[in-house]
C-alpha positions, 0 to 999 in steps of 0.5 A: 679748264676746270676739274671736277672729282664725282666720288661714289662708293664704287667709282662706277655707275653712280658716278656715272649718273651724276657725271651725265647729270653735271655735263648737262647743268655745266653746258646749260652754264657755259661752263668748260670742265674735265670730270674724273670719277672717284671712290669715296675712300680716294677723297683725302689723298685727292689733289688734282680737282678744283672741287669734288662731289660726293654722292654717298655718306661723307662729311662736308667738313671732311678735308683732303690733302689739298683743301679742296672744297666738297659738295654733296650731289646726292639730289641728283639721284634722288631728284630731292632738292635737284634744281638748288643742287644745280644752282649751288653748283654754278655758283660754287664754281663760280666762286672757286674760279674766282678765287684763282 
C-alpha cells in the first residue's frame, strides 16, 4: 500500500481539503494508498511515507530524514494548475512504486 503525507501549516483542515481531493484522483487511478495528515515543521523528521504533499510555503528541494520525495499540492485549493497536479500525481506515484 502506498503512503502519502499531506502536510499544511496546521495539520487540520487544509490537509483535509486535499486529502478529499487526492482519495478522488487516486480512485479514478486505481491507486491503493494510507493518507496521514501533517504540520509543515513535522516534514524533516517524516520516515514513514512514500511521498509527501505540501500544501503551504515549503521548498521542493527541501529534504527529510528519509529522502523521501515532495510535491507542492497547492492547486488543489486554489484549482490553479488542478488537472496537471493531478497528472503529476499519478505519475509521480507511479514512478515511486517503480523504484521499489
Amino acid at each position: 500500500m502506498f503512503r502519502i503525507t499531506i502536510a499544511c501549516g496546521g495539520g487540520i483542515f487544509t490537509t483535509t481539503v486535499v486529502t478529499d481531493q487526492v482519495k478522488e484522483i487516486l480512485k479514478k487511478a486505481g491507486i491503493q494508498a494510507t493518507i496521514t495528515p501533517a504540520k509543515l515543521t513535522e516534514i524533516a523528521g517524516i520516515s514513514d511515507a512514500d511521498l509527501i504533499i505540501v500544501t503551504g510555503k515549503f521548498g521542493t528541494d527541501t529534504k527529510n530524514i528519509a529522502n523521501i520525495p515532495i510535491i507542492v499540492g497547492m492547486p488543489l485549493l486554489t484549482g490553479v494548475g488542478a488537472d496537471e497536479f493531478k497528472v503529476e500525481l499519478v505519475e509521480k506515484i507511479k514512478e515511486i512504486q517503480a523504484s521499489k
